[in-house]
C-alpha positions in Angstrom: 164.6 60.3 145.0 161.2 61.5 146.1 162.2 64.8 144.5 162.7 63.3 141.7 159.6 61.9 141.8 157.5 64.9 143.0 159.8 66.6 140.0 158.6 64.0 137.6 155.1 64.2 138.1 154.5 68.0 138.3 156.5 67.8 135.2 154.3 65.9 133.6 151.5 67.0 135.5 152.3 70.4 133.5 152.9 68.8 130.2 149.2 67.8 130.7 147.9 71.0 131.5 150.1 72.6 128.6 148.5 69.7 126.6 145.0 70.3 127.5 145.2 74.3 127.3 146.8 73.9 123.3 143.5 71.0 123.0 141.1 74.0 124.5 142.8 76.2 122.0 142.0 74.2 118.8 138.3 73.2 120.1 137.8 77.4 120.6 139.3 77.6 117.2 137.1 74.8 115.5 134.1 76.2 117.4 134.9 79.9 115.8 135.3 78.3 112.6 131.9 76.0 112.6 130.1 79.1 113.8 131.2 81.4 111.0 130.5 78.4 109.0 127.0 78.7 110.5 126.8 82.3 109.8 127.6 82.6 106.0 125.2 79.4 105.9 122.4 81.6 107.2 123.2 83.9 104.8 123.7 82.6 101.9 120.1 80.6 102.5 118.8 84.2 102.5 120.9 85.4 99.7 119.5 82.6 97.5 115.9 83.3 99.2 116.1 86.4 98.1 117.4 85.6 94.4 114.7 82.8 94.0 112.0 85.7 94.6 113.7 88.0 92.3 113.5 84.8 89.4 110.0 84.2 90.2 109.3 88.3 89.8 111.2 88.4 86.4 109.3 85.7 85.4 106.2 86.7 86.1 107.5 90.3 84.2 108.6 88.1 81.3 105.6 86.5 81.0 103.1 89.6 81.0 105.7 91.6 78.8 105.4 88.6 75.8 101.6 89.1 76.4 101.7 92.7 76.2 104.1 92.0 73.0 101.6 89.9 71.7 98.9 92.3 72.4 101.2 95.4 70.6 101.7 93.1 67.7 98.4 92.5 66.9 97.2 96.1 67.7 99.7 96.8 65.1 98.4 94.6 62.5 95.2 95.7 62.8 96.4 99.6 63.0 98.2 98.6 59.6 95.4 97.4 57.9 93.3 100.2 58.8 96.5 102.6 57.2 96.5 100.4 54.3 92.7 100.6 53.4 93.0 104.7 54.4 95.8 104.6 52.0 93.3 103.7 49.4 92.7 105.9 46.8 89.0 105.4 47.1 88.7 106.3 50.9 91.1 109.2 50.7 89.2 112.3 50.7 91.4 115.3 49.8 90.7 118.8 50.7 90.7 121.0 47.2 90.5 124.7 49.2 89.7 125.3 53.1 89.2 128.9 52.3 85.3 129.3 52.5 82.7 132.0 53.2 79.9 131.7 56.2 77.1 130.0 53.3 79.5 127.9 51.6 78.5 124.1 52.4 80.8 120.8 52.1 80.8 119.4 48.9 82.5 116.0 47.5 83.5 115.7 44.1 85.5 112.8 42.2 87.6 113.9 39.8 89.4 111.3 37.3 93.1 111.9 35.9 93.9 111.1 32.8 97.4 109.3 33.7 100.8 110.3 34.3 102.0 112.5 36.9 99.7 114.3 39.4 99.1 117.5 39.2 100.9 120.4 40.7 103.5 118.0 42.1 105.7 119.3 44.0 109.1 117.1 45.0 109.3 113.3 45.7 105.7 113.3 47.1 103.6 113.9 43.8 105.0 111.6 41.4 102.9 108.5 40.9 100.3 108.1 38.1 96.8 109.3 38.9 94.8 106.9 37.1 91.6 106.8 39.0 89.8 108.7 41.2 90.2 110.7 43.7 87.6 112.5 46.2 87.6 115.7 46.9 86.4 117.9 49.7 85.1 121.6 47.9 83.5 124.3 50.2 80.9 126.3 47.8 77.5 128.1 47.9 75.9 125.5 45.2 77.4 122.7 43.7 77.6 124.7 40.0 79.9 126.8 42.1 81.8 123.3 43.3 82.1 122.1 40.4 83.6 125.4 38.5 86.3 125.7 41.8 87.2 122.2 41.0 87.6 122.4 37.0 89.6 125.6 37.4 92.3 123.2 39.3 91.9 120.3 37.1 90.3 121.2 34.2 88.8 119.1 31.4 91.0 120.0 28.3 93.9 118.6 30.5 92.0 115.2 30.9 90.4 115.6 34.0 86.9 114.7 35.0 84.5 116.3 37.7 81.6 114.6 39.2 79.3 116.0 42.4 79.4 112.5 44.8 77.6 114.1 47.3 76.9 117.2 49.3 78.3 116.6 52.8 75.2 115.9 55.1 73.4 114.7 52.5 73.3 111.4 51.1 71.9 111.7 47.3 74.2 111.8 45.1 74.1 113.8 41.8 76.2 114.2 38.5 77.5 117.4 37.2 80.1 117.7 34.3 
């Protein structure tokens, strides 16, 4: 009977110690788990860290690209005003010849169309009406000489009309038919 007893209690003496080690087991496996837990904690803190800086970079990028946009766009008005008033006729100044000798001097002349199409046009680029004036730049000696290179191109029994503005460097104008 004491065997029995001394059996018993080794037996469950051992059921004990089998208990316990399976209890160590799980807390081993609970503390693995909490500390990986810990671990993708850390970094997804630093992931987001990281992501929050990356926002508050693009932002800042966002905001000086729209001022830069803003900055383009109003550049560009202002670049396509200053196309349309060169567009002009009145402020276009069009080179007649660039052929010139050592004593030839810059001359501007305005020469009126009579209407219709420019000309010498050549293609899709010469045909609008030429109702107005248009300046001219004319290299020659003296301005009787500007004025016969220019009526050659345009002459008058075709419509046209020649007028000296101005020789270049100087500012009085005279008139010369």
């Amino acid at each position: 009977m004491i065997t029995t007893y001394i059996l018993s209690f080794f037996t469950g003496y051992l059921g004990i110690l089998l208990g316990f080690r399976f209890a160590l087991d799980r807390v081993q496996i609970a503390r693995r788990r909490i500390a990986n837990l810990h671990k993708d904690k850390i970094l997804q803190v630093a992931s987001i860290r990281e992501l929050a800086k990356a926002a508050k970079v693009s932002k800042h990028k966002l905001k000086e690209s729209e001022l830069l946009v803003g900055r383009l766009e109003t550049e560009v008005r202002t670049l396509e005003e200053r196309v349309g008033s060169v567009k002009r006729a009145d402020n276009r100044l069009v080179v007649l010849d660039e052929r010139r000798l050592p004593e030839d001097h810059p001359w501007i002349l305005s020469i009126s169309g009579p209407g219709g199409l420019l000309p010498e046009a050549k293609g899709d680029e010469g045909h609008e009406n030429w109702t107005g004036t248009m300046r001219f730049l004319v290299w020659a000696a003296t301005e009787k000489r500007a004025v016969h290179k220019a009526a050659t191109r345009y002459p008058a029994s075709r419509g046209f009309k020649v007028e000296v503005l101005e020789e270049k460097g100087r500012n009085g104008p005279s008139q010369a038919a």
